[in-house]
N, CA, C and O atoms as a DFTB+ gen file, in Angstrom:
608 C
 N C O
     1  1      -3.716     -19.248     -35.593
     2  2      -3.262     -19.098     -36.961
     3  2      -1.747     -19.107     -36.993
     4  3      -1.072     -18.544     -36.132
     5  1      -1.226     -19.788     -38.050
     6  2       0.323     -19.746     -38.295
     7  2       0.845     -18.306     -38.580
     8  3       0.251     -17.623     -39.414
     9  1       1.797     -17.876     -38.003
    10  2       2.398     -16.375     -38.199
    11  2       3.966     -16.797     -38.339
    12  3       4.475     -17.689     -37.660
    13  1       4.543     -16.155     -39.159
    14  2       6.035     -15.953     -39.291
    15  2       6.703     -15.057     -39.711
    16  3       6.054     -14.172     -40.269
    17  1       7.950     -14.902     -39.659
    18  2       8.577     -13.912     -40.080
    19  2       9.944     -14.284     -40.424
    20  3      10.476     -15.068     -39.637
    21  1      10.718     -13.845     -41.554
    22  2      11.922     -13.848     -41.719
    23  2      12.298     -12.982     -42.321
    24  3      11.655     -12.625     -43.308
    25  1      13.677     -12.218     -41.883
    26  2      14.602     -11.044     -42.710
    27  2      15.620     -11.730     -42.586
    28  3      16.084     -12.384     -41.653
    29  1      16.141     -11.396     -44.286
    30  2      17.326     -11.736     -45.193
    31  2      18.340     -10.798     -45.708
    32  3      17.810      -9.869     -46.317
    33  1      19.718     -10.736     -45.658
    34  2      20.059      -9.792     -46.177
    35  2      20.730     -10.668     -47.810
    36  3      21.506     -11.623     -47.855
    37  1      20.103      -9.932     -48.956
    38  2      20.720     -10.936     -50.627
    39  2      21.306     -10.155     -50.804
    40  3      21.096      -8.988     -50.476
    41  1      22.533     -10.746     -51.584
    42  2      23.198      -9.715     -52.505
    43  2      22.482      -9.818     -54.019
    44  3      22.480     -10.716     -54.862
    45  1      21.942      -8.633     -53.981
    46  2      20.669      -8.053     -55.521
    47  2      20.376      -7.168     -54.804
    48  3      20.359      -6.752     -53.646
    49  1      19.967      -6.841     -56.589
    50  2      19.615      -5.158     -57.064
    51  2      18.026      -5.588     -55.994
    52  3      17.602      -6.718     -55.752
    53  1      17.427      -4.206     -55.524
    54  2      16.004      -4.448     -54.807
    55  2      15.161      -4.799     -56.259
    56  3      14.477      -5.804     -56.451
    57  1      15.316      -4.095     -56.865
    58  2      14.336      -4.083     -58.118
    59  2      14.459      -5.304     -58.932
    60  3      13.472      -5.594     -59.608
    61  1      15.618      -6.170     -59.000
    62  2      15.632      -7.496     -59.404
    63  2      14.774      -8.497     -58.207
    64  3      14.013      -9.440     -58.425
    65  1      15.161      -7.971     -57.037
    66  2      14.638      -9.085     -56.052
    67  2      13.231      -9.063     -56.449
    68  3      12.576     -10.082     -56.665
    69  1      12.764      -7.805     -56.545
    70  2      11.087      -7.034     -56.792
    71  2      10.555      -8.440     -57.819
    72  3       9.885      -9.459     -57.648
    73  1      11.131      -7.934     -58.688
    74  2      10.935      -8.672     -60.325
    75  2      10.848     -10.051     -60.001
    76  3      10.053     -10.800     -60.569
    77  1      11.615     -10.412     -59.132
    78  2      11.887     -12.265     -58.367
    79  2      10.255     -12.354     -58.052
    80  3       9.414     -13.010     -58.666
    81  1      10.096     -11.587     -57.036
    82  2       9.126     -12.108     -56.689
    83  2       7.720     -12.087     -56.647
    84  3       6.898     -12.685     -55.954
    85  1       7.628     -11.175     -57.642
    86  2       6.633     -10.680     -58.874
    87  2       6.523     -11.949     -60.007
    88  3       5.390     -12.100     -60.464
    89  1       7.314     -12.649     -60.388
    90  2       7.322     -13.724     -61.376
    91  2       7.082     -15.110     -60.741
    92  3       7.826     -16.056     -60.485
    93  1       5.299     -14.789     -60.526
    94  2       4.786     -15.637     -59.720
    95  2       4.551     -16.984     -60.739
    96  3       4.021     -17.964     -60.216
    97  1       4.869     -17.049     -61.945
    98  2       4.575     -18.217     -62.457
    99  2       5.602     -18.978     -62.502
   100  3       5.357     -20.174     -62.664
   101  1       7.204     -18.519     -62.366
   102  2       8.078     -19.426     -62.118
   103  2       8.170     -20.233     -61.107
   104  3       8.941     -21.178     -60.942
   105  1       6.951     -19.621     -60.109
   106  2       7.453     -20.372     -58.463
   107  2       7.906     -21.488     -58.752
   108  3       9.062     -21.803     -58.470
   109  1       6.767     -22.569     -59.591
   110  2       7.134     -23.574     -59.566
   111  2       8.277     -24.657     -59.478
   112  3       8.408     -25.782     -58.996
   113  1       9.360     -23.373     -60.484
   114  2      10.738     -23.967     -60.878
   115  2      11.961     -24.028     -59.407
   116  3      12.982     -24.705     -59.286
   117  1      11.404     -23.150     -58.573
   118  2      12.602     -23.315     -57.530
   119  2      11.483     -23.041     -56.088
   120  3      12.321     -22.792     -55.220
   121  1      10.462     -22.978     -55.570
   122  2      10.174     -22.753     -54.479
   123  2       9.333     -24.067     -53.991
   124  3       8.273     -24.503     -54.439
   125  1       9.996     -24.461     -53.132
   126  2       9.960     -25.644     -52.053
   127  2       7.807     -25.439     -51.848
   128  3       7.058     -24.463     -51.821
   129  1       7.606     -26.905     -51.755
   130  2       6.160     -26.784     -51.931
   131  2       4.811     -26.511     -52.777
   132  3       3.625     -26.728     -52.526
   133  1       5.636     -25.818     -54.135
   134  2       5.204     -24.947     -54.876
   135  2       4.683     -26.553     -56.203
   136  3       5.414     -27.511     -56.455
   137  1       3.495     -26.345     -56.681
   138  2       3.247     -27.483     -57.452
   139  2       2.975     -26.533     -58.922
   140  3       3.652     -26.724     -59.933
   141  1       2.100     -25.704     -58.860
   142  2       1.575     -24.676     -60.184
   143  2       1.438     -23.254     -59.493
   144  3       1.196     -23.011     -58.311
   145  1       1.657     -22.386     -60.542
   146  2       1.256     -21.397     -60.613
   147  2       0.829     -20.560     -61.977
   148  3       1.417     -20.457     -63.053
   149  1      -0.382     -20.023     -61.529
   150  2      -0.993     -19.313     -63.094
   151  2      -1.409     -18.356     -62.730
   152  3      -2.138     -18.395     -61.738
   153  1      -1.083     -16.902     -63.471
   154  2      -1.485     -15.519     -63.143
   155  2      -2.435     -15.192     -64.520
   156  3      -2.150     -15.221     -65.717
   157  1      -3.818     -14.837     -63.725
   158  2      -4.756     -14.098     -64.396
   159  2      -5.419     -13.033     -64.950
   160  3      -6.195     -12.868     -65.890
   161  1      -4.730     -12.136     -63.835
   162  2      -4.370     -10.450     -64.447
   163  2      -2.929     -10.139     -63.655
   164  3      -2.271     -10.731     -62.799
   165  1      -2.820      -9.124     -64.263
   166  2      -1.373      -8.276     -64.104
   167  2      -1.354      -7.368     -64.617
   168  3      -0.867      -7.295     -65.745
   169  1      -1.820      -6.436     -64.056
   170  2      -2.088      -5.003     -64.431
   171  2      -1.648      -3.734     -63.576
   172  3      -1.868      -3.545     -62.379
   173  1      -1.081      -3.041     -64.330
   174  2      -0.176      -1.778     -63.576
   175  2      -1.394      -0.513     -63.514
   176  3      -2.163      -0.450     -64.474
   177  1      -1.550       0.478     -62.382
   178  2      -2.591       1.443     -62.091
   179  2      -1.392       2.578     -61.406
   180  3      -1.501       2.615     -60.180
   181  1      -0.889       2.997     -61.654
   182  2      -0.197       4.317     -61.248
   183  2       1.165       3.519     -60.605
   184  3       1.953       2.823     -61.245
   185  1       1.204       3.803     -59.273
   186  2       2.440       3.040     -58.766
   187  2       1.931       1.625     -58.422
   188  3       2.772       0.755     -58.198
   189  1       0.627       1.333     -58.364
   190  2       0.590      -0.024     -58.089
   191  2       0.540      -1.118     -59.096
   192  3      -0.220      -1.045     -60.062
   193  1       1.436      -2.266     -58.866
   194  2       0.813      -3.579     -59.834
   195  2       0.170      -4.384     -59.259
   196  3       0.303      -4.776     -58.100
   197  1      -0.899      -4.818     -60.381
   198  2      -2.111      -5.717     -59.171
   199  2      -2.277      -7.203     -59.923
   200  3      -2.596      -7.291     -61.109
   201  1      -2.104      -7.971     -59.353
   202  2      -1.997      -9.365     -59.690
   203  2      -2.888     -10.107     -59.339
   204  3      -3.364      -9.861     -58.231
   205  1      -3.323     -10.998     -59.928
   206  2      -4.727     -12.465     -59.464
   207  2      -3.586     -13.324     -59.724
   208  3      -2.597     -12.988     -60.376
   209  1      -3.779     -14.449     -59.178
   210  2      -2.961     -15.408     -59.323
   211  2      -3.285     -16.776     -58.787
   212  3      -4.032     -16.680     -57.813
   213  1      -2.957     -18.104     -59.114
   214  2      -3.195     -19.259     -58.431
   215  2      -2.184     -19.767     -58.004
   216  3      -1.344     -20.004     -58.872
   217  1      -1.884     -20.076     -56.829
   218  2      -0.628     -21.025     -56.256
   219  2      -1.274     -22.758     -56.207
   220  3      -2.476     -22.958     -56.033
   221  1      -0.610     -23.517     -56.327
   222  2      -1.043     -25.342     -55.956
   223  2       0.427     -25.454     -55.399
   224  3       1.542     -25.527     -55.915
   225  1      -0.261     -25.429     -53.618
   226  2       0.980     -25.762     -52.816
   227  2       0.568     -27.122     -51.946
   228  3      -0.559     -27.549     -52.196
   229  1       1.144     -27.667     -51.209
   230  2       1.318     -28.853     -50.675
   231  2       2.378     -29.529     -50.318
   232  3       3.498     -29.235     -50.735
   233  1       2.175     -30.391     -49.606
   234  2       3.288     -31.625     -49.127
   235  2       2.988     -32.882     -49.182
   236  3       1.898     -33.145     -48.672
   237  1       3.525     -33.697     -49.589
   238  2       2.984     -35.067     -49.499
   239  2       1.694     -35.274     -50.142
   240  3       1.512     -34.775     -51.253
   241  1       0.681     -36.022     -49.517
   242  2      -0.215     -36.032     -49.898
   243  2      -1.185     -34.919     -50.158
   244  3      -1.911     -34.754     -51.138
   245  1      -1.058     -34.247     -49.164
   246  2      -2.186     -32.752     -49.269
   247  2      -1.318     -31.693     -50.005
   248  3      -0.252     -31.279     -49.550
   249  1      -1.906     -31.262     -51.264
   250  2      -1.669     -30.541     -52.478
   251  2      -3.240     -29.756     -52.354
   252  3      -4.290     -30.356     -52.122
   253  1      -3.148     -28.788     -52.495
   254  2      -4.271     -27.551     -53.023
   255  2      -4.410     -26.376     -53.537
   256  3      -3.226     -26.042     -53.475
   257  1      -4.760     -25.781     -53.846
   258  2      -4.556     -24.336     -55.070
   259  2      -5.671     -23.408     -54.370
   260  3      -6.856     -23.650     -54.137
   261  1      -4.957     -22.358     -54.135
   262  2      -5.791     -20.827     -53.545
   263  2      -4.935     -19.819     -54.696
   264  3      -3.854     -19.857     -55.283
   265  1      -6.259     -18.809     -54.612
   266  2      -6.509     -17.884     -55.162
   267  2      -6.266     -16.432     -54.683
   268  3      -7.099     -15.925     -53.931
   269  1      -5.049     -15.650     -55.117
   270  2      -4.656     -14.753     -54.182
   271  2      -4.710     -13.148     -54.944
   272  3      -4.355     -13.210     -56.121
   273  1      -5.085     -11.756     -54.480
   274  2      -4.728     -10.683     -54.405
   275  2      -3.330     -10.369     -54.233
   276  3      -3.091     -10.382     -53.025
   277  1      -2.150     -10.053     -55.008
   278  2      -0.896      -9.644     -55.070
   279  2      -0.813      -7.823     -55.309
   280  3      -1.277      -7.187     -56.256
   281  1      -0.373      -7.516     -54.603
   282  2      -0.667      -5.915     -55.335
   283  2       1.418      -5.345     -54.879
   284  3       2.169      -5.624     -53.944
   285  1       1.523      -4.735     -55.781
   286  2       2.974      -4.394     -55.450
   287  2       2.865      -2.739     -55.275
   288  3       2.224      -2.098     -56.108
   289  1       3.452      -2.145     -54.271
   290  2       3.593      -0.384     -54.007
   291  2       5.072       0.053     -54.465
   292  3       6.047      -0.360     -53.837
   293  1       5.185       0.735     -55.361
   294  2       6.288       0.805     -55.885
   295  2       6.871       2.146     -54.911
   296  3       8.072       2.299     -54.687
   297  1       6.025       2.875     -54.498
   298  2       6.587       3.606     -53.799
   299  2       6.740       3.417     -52.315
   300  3       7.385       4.163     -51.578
   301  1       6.170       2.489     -52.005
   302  2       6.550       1.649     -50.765
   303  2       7.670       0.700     -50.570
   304  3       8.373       0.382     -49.610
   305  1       7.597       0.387     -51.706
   306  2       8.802      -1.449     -51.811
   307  2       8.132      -2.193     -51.144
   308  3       8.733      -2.872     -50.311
   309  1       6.777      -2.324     -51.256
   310  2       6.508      -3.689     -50.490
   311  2       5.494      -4.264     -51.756
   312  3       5.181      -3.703     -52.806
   313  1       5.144      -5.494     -51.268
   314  2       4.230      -6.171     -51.859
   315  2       3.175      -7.006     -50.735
   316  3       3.437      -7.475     -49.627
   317  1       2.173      -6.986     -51.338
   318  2       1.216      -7.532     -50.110
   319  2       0.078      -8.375     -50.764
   320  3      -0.580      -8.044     -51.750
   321  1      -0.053      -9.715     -49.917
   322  2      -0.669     -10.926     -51.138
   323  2      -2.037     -10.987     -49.716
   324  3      -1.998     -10.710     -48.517
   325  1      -3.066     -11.467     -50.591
   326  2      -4.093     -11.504     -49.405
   327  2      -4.913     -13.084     -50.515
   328  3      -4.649     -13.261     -51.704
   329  1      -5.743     -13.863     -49.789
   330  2      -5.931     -14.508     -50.577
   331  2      -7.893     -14.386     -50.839
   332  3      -8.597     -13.854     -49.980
   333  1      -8.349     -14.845     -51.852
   334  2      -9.391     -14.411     -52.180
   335  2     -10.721     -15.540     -52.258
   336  3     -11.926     -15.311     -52.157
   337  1      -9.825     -17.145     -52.528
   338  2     -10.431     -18.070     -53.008
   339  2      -9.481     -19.504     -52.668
   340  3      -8.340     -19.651     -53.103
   341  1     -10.150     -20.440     -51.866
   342  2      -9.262     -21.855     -52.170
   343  2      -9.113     -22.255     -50.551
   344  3      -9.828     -21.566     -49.824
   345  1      -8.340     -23.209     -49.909
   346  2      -8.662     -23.493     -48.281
   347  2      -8.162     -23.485     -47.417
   348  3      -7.788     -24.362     -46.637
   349  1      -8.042     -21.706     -47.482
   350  2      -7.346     -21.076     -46.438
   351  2      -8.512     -19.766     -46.222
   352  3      -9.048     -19.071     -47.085
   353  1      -8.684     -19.734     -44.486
   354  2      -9.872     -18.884     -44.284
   355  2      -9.494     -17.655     -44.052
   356  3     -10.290     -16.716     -44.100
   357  1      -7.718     -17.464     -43.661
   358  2      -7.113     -16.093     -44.003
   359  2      -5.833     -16.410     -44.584
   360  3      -5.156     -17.414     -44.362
   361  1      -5.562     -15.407     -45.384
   362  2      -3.735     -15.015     -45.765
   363  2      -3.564     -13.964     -46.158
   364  3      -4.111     -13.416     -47.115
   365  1      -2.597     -13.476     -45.292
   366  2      -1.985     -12.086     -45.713
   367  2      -0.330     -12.296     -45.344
   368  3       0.178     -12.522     -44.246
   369  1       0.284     -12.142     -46.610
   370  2       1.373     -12.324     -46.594
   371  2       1.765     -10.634     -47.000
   372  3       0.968      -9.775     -47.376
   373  1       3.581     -10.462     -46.739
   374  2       3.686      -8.863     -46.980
   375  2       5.319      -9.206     -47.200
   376  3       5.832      -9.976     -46.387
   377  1       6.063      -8.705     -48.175
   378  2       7.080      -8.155     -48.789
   379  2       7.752      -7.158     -48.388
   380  3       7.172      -6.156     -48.807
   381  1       9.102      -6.735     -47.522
   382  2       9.696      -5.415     -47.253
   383  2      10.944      -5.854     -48.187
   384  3      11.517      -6.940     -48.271
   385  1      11.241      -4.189     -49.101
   386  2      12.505      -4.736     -49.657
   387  2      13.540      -3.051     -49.297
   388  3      13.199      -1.901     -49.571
   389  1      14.522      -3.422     -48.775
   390  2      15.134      -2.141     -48.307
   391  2      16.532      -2.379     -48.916
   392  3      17.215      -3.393     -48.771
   393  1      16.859      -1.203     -49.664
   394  2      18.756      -1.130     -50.533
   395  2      19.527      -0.999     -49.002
   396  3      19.121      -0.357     -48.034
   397  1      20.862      -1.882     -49.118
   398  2      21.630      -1.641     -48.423
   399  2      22.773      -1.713     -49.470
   400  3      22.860      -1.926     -50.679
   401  1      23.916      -1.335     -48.063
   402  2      25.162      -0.830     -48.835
   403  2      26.055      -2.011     -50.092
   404  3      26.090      -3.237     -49.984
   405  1      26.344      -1.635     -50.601
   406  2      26.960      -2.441     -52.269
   407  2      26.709      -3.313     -52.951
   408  3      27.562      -4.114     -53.332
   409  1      25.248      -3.378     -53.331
   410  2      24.281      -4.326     -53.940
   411  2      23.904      -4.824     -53.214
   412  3      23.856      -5.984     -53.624
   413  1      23.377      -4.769     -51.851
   414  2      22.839      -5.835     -50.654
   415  2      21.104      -5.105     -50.948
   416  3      20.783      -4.028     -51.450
   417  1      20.309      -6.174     -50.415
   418  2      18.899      -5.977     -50.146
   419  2      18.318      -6.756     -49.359
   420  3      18.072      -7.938     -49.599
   421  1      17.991      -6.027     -48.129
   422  2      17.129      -6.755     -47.028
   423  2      15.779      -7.050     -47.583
   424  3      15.054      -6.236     -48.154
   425  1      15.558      -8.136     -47.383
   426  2      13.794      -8.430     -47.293
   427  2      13.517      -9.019     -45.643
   428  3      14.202      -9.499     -44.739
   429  1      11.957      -8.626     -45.898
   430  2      11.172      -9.085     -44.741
   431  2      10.217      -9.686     -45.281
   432  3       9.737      -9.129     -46.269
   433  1       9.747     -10.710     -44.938
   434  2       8.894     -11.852     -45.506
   435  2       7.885     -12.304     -44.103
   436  3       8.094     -13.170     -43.253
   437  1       6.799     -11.395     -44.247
   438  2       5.600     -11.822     -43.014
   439  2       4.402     -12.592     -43.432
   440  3       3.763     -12.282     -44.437
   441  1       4.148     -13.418     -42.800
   442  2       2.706     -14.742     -43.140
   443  2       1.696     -14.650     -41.833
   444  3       1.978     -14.591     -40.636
   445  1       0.752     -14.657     -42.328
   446  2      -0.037     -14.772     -41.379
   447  2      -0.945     -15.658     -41.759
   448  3      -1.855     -14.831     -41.816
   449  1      -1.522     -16.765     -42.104
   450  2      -2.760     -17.445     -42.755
   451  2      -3.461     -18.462     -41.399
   452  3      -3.272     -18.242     -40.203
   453  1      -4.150     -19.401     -41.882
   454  2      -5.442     -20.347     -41.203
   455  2      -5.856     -20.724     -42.266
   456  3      -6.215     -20.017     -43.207
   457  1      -5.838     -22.015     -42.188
   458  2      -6.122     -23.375     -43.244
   459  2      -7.762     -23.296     -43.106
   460  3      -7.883     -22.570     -42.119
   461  1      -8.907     -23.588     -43.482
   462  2      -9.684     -24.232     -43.314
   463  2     -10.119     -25.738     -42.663
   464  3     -11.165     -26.005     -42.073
   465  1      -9.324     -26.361     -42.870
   466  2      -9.283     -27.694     -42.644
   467  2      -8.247     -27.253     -40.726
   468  3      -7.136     -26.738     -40.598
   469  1      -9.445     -27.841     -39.356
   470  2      -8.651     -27.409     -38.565
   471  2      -7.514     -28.109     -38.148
   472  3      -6.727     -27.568     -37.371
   473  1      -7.208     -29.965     -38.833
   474  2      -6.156     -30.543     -38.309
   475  2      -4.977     -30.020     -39.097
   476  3      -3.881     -29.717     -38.626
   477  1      -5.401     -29.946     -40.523
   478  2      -4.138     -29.400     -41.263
   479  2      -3.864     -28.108     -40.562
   480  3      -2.654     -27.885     -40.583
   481  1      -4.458     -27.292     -40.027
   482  2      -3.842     -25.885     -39.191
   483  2      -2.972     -26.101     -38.585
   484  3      -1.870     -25.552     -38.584
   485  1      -3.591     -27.438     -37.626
   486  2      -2.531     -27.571     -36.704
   487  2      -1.409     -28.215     -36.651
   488  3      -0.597     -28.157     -35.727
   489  1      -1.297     -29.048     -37.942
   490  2      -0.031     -29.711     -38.457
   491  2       1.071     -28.486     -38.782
   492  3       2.228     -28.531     -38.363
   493  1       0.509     -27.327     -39.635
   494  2       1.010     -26.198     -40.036
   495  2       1.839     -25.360     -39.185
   496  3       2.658     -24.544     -39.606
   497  1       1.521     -25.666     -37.673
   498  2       1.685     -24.645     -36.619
   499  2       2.819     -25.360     -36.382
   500  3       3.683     -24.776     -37.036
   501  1       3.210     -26.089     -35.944
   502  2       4.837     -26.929     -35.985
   503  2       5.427     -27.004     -36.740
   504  3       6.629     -27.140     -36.512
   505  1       5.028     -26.971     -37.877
   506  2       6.528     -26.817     -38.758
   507  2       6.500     -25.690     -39.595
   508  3       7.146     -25.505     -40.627
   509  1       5.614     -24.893     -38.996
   510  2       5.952     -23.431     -40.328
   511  2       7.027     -22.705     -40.089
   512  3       7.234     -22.300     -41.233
   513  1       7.626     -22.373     -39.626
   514  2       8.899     -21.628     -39.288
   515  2       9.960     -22.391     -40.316
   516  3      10.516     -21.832     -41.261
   517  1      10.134     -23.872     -39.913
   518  2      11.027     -24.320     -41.054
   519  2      10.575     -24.426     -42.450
   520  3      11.347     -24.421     -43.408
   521  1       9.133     -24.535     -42.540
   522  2       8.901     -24.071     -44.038
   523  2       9.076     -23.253     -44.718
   524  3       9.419     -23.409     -45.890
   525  1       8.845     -21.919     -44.038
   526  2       9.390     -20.207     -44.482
   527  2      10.848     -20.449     -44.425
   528  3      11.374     -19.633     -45.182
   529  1      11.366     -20.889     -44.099
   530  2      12.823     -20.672     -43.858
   531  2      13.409     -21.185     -44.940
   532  3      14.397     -20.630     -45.421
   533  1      12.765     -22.566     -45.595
   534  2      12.855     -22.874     -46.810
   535  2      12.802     -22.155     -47.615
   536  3      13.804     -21.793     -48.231
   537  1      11.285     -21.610     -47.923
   538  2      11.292     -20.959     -48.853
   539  2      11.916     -19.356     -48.912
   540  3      11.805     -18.526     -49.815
   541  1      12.457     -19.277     -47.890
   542  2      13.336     -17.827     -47.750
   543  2      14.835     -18.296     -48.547
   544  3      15.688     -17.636     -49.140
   545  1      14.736     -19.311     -48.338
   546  2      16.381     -20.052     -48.687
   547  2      16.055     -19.643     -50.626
   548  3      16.702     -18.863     -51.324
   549  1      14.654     -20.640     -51.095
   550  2      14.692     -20.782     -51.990
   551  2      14.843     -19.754     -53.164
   552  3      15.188     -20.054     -54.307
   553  1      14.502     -18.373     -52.669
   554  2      14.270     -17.086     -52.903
   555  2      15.525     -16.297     -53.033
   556  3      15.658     -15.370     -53.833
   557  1      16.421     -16.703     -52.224
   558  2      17.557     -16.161     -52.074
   559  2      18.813     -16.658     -52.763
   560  3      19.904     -16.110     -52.918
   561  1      18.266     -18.094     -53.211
   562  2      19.115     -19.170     -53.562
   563  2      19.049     -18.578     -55.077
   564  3      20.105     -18.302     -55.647
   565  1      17.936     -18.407     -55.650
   566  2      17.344     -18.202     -57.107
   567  2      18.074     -17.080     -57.291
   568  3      18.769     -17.001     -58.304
   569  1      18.045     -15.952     -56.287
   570  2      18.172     -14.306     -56.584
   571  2      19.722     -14.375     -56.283
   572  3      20.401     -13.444     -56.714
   573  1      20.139     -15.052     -55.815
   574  2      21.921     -14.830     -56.013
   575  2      22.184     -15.792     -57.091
   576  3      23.260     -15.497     -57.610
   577  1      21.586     -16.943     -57.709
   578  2      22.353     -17.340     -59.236
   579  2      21.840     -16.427     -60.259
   580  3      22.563     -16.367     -61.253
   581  1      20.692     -15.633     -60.286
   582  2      20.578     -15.267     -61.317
   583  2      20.709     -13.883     -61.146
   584  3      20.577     -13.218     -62.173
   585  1      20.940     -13.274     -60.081
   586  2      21.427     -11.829     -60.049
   587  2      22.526     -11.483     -59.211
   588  3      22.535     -10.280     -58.949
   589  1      23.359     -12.071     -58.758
   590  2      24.537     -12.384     -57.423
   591  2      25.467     -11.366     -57.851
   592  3      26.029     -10.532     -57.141
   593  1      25.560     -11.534     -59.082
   594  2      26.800     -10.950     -59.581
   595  2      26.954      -9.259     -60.275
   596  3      27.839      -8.580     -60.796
   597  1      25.733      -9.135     -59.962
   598  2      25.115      -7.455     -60.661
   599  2      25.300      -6.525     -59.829
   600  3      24.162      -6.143     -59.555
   601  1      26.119      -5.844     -59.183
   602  2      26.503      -4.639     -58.435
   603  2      25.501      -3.682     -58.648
   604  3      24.554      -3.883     -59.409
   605  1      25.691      -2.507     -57.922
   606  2      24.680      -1.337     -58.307
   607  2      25.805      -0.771     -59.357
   608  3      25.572       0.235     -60.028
């Protein structure tokens, strides 16, 4: 199975980054790969927000849409996506967001999934590192034009 990891340090508020990446229907507009996204519930239960959602990701020719569990711990700072439906036989992705000093915020961005399809797995396994890295870019790219400039 493809596994990755990347930590970032952005300049943003944590709680803007939060909000970034909670606003799963914009993916579309700036995250590399990203074709649709449509959220079906979004519903807050004490400290948690719990999200359904559809991603349609792809490259080239192979485009497909899974169905994911998003749940956010507000008293954790993390967020943790698991997927529920679509052709991937695991995903668990996970969110760390930690305040550092003068508007800085580390994230940690962990993937763990397995395609269904076993050649596409293994296409996946060579270039996922530069794909996350993309989309770590793209995340960071978004969260410093539209929050870069917001100090604590």
């Amino acid at each position: 199975m493809p596994k990755a990891s990347v930590k970032r340090l952005i300049e943003c508020k944590k709680d803007d980054l939060i909000e970034l990446v909670l606003d799963i229907e914009k993916y579309p507009e700036f995250v590399p790969f990203c074709f649709d996204a449509k959220v079906y519930e979004n519903k807050k239960e004490g400290d948690l927000t719990k999200i359904i959602a559809d991603l349609t990701i792809g490259k080239g020719p192979f485009k497909d849409s899974y169905k994911s569990d998003v749940v956010f711990d507000k008293n954790k700072d993390v967020i943790s996506v698991k997927n529920i439906a679509g052709p991937l036989n695991h995903l668990s992705n996970n969110w760390t967001f930690t305040d550092k000093k003068n508007g800085i915020t580390e994230i940690t961005f962990d993937i763990d999934f397995e395609i269904k399809n076993k050649f596409l797995n293994s296409l996946m396994v060579v270039s996922f590192q530069y794909g996350l890295e993309k989309i770590a870019d793209a995340f960071q790219m978004r969260a410093e034009k539209l929050f870069g400039s917001a100090k604590n």
